[in-house]
DRENDO-1510 file (C-alpha; in Angstrom, 1 decimal, always signed):
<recs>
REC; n; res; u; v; w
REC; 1; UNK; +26.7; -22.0; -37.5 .
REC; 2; UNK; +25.0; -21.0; -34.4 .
REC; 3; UNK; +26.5; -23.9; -32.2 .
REC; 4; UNK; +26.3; -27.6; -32.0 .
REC; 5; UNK; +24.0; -29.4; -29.4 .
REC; 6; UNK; +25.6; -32.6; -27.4 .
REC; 7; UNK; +23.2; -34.9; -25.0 .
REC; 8; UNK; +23.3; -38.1; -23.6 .
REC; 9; UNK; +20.0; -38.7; -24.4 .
REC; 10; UNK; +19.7; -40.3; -28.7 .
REC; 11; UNK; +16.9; -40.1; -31.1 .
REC; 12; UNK; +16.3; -38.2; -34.3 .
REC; 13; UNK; +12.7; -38.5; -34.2 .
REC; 14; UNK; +12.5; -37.0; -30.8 .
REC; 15; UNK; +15.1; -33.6; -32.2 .
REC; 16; UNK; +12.6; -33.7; -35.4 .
REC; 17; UNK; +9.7; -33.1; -32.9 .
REC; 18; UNK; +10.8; -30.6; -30.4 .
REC; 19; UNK; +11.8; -28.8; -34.0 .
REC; 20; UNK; +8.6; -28.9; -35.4 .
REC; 21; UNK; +6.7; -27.8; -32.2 .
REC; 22; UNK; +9.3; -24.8; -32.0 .
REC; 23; UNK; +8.2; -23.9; -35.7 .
REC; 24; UNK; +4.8; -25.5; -36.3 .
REC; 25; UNK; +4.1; -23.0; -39.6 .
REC; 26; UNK; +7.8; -24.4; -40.9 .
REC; 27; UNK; +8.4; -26.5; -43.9 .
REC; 28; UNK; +10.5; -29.5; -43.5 .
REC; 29; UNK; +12.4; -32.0; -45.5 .
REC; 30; UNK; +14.4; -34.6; -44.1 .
REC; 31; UNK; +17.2; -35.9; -45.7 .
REC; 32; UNK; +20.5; -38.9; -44.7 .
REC; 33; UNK; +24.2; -37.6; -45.7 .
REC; 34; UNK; +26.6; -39.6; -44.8 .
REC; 35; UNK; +26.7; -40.2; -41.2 .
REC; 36; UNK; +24.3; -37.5; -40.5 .
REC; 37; UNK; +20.2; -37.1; -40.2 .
REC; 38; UNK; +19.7; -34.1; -41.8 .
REC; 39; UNK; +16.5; -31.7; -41.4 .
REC; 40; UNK; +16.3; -28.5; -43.3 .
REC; 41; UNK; +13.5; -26.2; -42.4 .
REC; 42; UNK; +12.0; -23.1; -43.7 .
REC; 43; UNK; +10.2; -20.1; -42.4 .
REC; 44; UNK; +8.0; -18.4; -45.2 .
REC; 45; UNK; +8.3; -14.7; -44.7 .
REC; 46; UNK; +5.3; -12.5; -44.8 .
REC; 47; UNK; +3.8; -10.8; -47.9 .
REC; 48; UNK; +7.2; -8.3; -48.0 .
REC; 49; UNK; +9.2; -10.7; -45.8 .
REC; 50; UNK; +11.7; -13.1; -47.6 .
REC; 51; UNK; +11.7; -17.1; -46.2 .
REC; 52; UNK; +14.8; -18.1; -43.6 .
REC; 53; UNK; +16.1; -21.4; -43.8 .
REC; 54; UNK; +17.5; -23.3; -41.0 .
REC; 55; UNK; +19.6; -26.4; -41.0 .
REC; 56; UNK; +19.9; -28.9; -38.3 .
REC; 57; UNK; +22.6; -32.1; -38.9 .
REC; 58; UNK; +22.0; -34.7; -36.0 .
REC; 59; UNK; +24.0; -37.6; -35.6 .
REC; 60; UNK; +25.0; -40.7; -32.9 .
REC; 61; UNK; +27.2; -43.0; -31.3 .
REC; 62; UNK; +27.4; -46.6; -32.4 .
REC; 63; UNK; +26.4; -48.1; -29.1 .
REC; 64; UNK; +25.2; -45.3; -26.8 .
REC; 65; UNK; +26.8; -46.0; -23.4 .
REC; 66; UNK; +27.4; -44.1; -20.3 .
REC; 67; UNK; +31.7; -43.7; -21.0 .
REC; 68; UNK; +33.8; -43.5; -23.8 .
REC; 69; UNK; +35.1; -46.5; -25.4 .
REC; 70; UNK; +38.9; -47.0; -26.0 .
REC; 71; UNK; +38.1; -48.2; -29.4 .
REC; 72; UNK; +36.6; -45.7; -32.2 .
REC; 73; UNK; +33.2; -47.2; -33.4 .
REC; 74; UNK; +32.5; -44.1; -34.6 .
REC; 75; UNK; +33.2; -40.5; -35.8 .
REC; 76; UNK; +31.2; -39.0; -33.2 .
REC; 77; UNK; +33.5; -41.2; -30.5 .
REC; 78; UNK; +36.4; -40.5; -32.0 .
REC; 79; UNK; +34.8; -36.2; -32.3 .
REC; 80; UNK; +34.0; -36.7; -28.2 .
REC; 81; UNK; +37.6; -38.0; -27.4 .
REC; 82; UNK; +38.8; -34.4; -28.9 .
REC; 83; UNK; +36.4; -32.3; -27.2 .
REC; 84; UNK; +37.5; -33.9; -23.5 .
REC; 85; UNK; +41.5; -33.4; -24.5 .
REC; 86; UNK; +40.0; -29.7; -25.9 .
REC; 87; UNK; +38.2; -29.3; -22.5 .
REC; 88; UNK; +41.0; -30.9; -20.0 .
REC; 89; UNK; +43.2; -28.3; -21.6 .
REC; 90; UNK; +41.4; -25.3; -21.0 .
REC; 91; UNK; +42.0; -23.3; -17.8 .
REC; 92; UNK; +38.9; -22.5; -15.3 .
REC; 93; UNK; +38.2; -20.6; -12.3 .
REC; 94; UNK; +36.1; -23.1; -11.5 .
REC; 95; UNK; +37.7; -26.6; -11.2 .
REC; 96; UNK; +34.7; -28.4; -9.6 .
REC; 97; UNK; +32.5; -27.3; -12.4 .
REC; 98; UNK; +35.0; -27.9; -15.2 .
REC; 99; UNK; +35.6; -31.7; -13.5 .
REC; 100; UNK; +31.8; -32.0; -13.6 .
REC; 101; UNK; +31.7; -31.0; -17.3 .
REC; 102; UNK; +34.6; -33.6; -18.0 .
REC; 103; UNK; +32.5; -36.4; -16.7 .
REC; 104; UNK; +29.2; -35.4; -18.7 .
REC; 105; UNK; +31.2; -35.5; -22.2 .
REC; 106; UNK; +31.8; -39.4; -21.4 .
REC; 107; UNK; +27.9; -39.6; -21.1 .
REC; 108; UNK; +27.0; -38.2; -24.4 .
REC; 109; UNK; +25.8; -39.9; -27.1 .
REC; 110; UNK; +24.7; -37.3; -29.9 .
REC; 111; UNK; +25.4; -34.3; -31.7 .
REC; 112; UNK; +23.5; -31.9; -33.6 .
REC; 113; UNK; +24.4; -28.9; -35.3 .
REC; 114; UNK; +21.9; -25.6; -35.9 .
REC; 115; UNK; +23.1; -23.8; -39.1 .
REC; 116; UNK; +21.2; -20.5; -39.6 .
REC; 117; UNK; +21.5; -20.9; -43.5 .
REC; 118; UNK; +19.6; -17.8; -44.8 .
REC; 119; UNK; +18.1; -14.4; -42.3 .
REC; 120; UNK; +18.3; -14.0; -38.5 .
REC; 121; UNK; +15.4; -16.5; -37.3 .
REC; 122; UNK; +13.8; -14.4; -33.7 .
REC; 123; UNK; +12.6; -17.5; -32.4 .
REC; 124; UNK; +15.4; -19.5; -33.0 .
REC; 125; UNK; +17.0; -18.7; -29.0 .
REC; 126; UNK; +13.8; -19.4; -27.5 .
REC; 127; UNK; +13.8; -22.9; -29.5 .
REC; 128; UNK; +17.6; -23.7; -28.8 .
REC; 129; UNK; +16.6; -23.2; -24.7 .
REC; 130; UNK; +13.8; -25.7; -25.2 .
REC; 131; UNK; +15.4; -28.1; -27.1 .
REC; 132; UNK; +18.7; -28.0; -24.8 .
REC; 133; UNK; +16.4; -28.0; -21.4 .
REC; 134; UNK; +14.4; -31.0; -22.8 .
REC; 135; UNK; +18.0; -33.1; -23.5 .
REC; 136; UNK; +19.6; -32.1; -20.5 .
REC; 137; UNK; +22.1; -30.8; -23.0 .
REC; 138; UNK; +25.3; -28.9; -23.5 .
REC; 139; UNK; +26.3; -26.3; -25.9 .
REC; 140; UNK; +29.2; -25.6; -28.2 .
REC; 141; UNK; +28.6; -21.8; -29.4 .
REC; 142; UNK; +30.5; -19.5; -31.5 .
REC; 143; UNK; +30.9; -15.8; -30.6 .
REC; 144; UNK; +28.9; -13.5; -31.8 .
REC; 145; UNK; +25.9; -15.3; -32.0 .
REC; 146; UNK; +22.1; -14.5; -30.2 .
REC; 147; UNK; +22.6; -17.1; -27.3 .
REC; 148; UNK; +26.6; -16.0; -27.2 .
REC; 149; UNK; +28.3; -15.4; -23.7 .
REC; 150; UNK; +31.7; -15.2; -24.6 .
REC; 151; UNK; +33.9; -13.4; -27.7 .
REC; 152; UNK; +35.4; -16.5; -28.6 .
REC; 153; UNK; +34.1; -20.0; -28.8 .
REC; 154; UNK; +32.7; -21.1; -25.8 .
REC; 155; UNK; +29.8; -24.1; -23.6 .
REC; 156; UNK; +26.6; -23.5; -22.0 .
REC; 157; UNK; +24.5; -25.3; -19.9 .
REC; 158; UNK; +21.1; -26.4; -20.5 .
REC; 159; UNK; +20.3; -23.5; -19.3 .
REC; 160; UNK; +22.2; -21.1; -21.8 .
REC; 161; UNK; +24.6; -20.1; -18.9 .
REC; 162; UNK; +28.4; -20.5; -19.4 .
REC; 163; UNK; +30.1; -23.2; -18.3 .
REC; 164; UNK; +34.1; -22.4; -20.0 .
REC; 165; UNK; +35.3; -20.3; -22.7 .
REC; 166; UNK; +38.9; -19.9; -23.9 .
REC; 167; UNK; +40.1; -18.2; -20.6 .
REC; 168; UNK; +38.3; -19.6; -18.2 .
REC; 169; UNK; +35.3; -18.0; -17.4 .
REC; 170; UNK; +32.6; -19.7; -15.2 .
REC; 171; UNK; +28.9; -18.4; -14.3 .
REC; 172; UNK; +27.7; -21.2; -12.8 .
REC; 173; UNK; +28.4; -23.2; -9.7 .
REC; 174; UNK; +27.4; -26.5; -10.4 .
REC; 175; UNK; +26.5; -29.0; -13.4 .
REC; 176; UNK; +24.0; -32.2; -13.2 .
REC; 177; UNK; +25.7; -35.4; -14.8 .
REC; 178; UNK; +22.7; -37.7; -15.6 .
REC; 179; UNK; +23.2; -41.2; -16.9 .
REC; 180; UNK; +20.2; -43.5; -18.4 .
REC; 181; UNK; +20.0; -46.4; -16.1 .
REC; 182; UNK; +19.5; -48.6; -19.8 .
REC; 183; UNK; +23.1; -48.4; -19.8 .
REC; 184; UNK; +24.7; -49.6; -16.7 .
REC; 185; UNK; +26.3; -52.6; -17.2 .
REC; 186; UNK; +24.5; -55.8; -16.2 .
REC; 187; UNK; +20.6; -56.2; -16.7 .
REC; 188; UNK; +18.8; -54.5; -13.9 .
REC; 189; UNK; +16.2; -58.3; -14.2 .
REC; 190; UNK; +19.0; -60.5; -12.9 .
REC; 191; UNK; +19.8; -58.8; -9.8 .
REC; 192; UNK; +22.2; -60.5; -7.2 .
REC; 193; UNK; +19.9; -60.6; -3.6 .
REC; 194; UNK; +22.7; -58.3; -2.3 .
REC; 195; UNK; +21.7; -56.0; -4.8 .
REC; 196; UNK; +18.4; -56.0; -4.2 .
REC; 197; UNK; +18.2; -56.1; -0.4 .
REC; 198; UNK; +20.5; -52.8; -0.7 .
REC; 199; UNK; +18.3; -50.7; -2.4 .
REC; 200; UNK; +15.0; -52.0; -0.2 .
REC; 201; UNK; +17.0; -51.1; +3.1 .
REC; 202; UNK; +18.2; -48.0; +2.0 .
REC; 203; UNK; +14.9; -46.8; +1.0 .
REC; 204; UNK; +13.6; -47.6; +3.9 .
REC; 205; UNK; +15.9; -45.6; +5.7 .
REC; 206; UNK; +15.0; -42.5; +3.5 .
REC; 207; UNK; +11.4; -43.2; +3.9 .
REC; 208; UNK; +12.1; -42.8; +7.3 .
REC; 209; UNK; +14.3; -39.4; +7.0 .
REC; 210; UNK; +11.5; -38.3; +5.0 .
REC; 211; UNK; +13.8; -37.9; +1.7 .
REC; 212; UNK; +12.1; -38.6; -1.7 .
REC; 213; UNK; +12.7; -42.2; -2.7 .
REC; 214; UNK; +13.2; -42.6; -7.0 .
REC; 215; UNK; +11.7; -46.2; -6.9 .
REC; 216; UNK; +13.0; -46.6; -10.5 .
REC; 217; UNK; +17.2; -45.5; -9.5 .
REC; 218; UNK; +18.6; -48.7; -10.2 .
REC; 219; UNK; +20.9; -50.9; -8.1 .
REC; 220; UNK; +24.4; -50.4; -7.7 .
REC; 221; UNK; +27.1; -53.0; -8.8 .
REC; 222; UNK; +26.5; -56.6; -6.4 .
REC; 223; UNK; +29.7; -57.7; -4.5 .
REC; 224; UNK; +30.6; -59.9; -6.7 .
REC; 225; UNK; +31.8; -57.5; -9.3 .
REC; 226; UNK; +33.6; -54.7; -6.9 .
REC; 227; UNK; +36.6; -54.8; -5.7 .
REC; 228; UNK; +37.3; -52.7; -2.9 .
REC; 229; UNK; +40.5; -50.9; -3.2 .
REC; 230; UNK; +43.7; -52.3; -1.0 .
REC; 231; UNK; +43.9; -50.6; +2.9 .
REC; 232; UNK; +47.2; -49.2; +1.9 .
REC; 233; UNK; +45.9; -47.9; -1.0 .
REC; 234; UNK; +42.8; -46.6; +1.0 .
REC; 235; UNK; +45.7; -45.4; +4.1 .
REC; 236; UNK; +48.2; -43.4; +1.4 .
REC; 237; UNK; +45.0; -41.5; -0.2 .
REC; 238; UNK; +43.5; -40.4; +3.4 .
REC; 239; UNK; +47.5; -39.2; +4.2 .
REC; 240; UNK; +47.7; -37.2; +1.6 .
REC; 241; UNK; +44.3; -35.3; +2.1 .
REC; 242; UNK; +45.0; -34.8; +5.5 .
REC; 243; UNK; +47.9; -33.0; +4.2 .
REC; 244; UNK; +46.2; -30.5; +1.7 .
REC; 245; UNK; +43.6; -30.1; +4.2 .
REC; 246; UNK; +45.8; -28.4; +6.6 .
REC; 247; UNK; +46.8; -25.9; +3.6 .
REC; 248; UNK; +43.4; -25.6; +2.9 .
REC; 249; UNK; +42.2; -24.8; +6.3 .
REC; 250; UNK; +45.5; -21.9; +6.1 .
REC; 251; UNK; +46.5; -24.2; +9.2 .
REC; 252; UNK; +50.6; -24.8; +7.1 .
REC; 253; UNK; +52.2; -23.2; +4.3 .
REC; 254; UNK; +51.6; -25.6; +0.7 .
REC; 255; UNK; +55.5; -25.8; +1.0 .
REC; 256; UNK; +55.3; -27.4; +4.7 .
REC; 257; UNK; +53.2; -29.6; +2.9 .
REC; 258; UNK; +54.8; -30.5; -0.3 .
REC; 259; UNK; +58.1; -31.0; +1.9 .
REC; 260; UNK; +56.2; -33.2; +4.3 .
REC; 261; UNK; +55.5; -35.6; +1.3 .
REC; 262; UNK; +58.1; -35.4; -0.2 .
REC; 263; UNK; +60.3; -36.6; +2.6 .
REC; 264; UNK; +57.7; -39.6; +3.4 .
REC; 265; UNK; +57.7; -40.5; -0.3 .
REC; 266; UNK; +54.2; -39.9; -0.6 .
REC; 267; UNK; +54.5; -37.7; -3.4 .
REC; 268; UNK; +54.6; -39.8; -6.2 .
REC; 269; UNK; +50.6; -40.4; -5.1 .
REC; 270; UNK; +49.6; -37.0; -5.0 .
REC; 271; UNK; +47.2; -36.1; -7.9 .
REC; 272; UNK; +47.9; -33.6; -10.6 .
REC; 273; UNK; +44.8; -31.8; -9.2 .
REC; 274; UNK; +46.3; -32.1; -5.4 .
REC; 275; UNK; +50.1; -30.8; -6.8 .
REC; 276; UNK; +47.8; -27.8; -8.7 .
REC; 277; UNK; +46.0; -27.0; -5.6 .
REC; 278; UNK; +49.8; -26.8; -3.6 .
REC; 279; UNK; +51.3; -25.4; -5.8 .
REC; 280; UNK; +48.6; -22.5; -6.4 .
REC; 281; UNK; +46.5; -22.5; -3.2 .
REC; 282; UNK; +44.0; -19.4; -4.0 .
REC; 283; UNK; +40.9; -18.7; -1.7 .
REC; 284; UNK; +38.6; -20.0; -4.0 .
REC; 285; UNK; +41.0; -23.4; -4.6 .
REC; 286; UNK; +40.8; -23.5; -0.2 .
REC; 287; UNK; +37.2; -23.5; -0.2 .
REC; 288; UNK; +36.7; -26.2; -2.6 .
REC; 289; UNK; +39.3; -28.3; -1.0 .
REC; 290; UNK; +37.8; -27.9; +2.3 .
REC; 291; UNK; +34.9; -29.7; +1.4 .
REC; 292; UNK; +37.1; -32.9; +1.4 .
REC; 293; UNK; +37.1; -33.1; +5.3 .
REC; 294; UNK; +33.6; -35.4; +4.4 .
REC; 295; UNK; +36.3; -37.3; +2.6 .
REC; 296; UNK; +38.7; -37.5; +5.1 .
REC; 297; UNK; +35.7; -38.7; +7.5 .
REC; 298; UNK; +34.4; -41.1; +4.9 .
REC; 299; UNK; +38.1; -42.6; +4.0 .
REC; 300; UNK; +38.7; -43.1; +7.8 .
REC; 301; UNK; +35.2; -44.6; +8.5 .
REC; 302; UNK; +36.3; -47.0; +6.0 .
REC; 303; UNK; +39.8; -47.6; +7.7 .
REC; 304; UNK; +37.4; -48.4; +11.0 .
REC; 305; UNK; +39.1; -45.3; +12.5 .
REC; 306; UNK; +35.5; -43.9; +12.7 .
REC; 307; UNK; +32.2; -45.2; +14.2 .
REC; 308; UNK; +29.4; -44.2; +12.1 .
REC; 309; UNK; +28.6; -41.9; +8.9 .
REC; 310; UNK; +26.0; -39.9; +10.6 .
REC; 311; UNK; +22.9; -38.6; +8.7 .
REC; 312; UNK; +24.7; -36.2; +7.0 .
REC; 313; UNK; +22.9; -33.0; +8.0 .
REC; 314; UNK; +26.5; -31.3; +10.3 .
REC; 315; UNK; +29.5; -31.2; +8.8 .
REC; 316; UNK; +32.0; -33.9; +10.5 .
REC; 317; UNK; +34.8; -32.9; +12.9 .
REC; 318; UNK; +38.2; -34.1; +12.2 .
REC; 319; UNK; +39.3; -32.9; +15.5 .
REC; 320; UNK; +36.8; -35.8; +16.9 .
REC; 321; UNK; +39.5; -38.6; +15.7 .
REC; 322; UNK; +41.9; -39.0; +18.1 .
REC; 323; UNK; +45.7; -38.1; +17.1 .
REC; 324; UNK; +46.7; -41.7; +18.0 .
REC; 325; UNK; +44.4; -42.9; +14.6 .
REC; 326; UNK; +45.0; -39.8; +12.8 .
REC; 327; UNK; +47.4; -40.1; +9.5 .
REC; 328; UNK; +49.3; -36.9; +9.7 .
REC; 329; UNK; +51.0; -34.4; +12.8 .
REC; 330; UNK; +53.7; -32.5; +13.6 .
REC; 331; UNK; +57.1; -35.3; +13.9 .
REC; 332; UNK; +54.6; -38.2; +12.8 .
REC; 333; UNK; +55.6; -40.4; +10.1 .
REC; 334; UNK; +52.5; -41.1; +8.2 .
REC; 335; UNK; +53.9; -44.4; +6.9 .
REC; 336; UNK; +53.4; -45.6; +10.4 .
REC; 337; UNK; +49.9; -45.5; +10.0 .
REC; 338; UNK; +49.9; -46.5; +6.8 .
REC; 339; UNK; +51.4; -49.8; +7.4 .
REC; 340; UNK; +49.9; -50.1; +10.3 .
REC; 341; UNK; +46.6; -50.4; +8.6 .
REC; 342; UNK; +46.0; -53.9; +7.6 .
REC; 343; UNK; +42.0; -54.4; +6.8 .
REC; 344; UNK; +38.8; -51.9; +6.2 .
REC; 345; UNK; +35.5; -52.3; +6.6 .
REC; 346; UNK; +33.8; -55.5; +5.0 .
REC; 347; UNK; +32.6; -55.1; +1.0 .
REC; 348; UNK; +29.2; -55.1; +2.2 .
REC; 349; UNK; +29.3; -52.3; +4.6 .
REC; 350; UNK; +30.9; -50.0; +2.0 .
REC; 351; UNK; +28.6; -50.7; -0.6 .
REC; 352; UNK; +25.8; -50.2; +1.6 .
REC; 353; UNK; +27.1; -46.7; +2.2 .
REC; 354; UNK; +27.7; -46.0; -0.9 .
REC; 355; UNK; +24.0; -47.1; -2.4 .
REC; 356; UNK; +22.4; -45.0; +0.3 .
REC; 357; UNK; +24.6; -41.9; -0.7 .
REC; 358; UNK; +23.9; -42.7; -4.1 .
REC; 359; UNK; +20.2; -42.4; -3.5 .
REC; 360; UNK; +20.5; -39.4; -1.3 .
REC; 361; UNK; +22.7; -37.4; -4.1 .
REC; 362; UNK; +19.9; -38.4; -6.5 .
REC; 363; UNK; +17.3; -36.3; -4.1 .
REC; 364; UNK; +19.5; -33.4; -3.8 .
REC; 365; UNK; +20.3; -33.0; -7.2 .
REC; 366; UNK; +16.1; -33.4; -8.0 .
REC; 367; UNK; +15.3; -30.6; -5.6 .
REC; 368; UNK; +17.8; -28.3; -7.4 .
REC; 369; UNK; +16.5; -29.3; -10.6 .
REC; 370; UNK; +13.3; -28.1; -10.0 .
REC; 371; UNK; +14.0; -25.0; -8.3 .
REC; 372; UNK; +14.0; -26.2; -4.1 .
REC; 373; UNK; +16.5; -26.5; -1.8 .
REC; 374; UNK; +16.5; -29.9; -0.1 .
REC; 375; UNK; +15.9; -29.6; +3.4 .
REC; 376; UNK; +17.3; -31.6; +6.6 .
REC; 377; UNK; +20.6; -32.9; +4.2 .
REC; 378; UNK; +22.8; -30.9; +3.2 .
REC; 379; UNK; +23.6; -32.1; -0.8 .
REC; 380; UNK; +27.5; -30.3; -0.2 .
REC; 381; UNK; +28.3; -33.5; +2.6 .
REC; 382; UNK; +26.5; -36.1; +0.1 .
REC; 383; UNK; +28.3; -35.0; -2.7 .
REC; 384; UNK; +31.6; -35.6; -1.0 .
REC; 385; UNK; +31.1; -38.7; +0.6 .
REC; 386; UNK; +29.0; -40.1; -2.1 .
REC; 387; UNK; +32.7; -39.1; -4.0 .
REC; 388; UNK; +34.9; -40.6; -1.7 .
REC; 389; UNK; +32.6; -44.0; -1.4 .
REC; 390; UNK; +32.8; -43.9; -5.2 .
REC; 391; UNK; +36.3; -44.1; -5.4 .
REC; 392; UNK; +36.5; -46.9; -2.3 .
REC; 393; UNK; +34.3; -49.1; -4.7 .
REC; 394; UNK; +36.5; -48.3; -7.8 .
REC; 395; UNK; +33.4; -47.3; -9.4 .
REC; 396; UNK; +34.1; -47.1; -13.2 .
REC; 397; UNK; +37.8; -47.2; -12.7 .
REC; 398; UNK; +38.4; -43.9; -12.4 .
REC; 399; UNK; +41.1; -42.3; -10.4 .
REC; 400; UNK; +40.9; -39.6; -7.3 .
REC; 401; UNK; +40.9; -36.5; -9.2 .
REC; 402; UNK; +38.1; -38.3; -12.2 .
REC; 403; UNK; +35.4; -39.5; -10.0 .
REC; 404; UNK; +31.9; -38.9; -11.2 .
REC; 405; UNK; +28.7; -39.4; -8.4 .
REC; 406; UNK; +26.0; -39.9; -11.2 .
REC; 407; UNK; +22.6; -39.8; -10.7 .
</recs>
């Protein structure tokens, strides 16, 4: 086997094409076993030349979706649940991009494998780059194979670039999660007018800013079906970034820190990625973590301990929030501010935020696509927020460390 192909994006008839336009002089016959679609093609040979034979076996999800279900409709579910234990288990020198890769195997929806039954096919990595490029895919690949980056079994990108192997290894910086609007919950015709007023406002605002507007990016969840997570809830999470900022920024010692929570029984709250990072703090772990002063900023905007989100073009200065309002400080008890904090910003306010960041990520992430770096935004600030605004929504449930910003 060469490797197996996963996308979000479903349909047999649309692998059967980009297959047949990758070998238009191959013979094909397509055949059902068991769960799978199978096609079997083959490659005459030349007058001297003897015939190759390739195998592709495609098959799908029950009820595509955008997340996993607890409940295995099918083997392919139940196939997807291992890879993400397999995947969570593996270490990285890259934690961002392995998170990233966590949150696409909840998207997908099919499998195919490419089985090079009989001779070495040329055109067969050309064909596999095509194919994965067209359906935004990702690979499983076996050493030793012609798209191989690794000596033991190993994921690419769309782009046949690595994204983890066995030990680690990383080659790429950053990996698009992409969700078909088809499956957000709730139909997209019977929109709440909060909904809809949202998205009309917002792009407004980035016709304005002269950002490219995705008329067809669908709305966001109404406020009648968010819940806003609790201000303690909201004041314990700030507290504790504030805290691995400071190691990040090489400002304490990660043992300063852990004792600091520790002894305010915050600790319990820390994330298993947060105890990782204090446990571990490398240079590379520091610069990642950094990033989560937009977090910080976003988290305390929510708390009403800061104005405005500016346009995020400039990074955001914590030093700007007065000590008085900020969570953390040498002889401060950080459950003083904590239960000091008794309300946050209204529902509507925060999903406003978060719908515009959502639309701003989604213009970002289309400029890197195609080869451009966005200009007058920087996508590093609107990833962070747009994360942090996530989480404030409780967008798909998931928890600090687990939050995806789909686009």
């Amino acid at each position: 086997m060469i490797c197996t192909i996963y996308s979000h994006n479903v349909g047999f008839d649309t692998i059967k094409e980009l297959i047949l336009s990758s070998f238009p002089k191959g013979n094909t016959v397509i055949s059902t076993q068991d769960e799978f679609d199978i096609i079997n093609l083959e490659i005459k040979g030349g007058i001297l030349g003897s015939s190759k034979k390739i195998k592709i076996a495609y098959r799908e999800r029950l009820k595509p979706s955008y997340q996993i279900p607890e409940i295995n409709d099918s083997d392919l579910t139940a196939n997807l649940k291992g890879l993400y234990g397999y995947v969570d288990s593996l270490p990285t020198v890259n934690e961002k991009v392995k998170d990233l890769f966590l949150h696409k195997i909840q998207t997908l929806n099919c499998e195919f494998s490419i089985i090079q039954e009989k001779g070495e096919v040329k055109e067969l990595k050309t064909a596999i780059e095509n194919i994965a490029n067209e359906l935004d895919a990702v690979l499983f690949v076996q050493p030793d194979t012609a798209i191989s980056k690794s000596s033991g079994q190993h994921f690419l990108d769309k782009n046949l670039n690595l994204i983890i192997d066995g030990d680690g290894n990383c080659e790429i910086d950053a990996l698009d999660v992409k969700i078909n609007s088809v499956y957000f919950d709730g139909d997209q015709n019977e929109l709440e007018e909060d909904q809809k007023n949202r998205k009309e406002n917002n792009e407004k605002i980035l016709e304005v800013k002269g950002i490219k507007i995705n008329k067809n990016l669908p709305c966001i969840e109404s406020e009648a079906e968010t819940t806003i997570r609790t201000p303690k809830e909201i004041a314990q999470r700030v507290s504790i970034l504030a805290m691995t900022n400071l190691v990040a920024f090489n400002s304490i010692d990660p043992d300063v820190a852990i004792d600091y929570l520790q002894s305010y029984n915050l600790w319990d709250f820390v994330t298993e990625n947060e105890k990782e990072f204090l446990a571990d703090p490398t240079d590379d772990k520091k610069a990642q973590e950094s990033w989560k002063c937009e977090g910080i900023w976003t988290l305390m905007w929510a708390l009403k301990k800061v104005e405005n989100l500016d346009f995020p073009d400039v990074f955001c200065n914590l030093e700007n929030i007065s000590p008085e309002d900020y969570p953390v400080g040498p002889d401060k008890d950080p459950n003083d501010f904590i239960d000091a904090i008794v309300s946050t910003r209204s529902k509507s306010e925060i999903l406003d935020a978060d719908d515009l960041y959502y639309r701003y990520n989604w213009a970002c992430v289309d400029e890197r696509i195609n080869g451009r770096q966005i200009e007058g935004i920087n996508p590093g600030i609107v990833y962070e927020r747009q994360y942090a605004l996530n989480w404030l929504i409780n967008y798909m449930d998931q928890d600090w460390d687990s939050i995806s910003c789909d686009t």
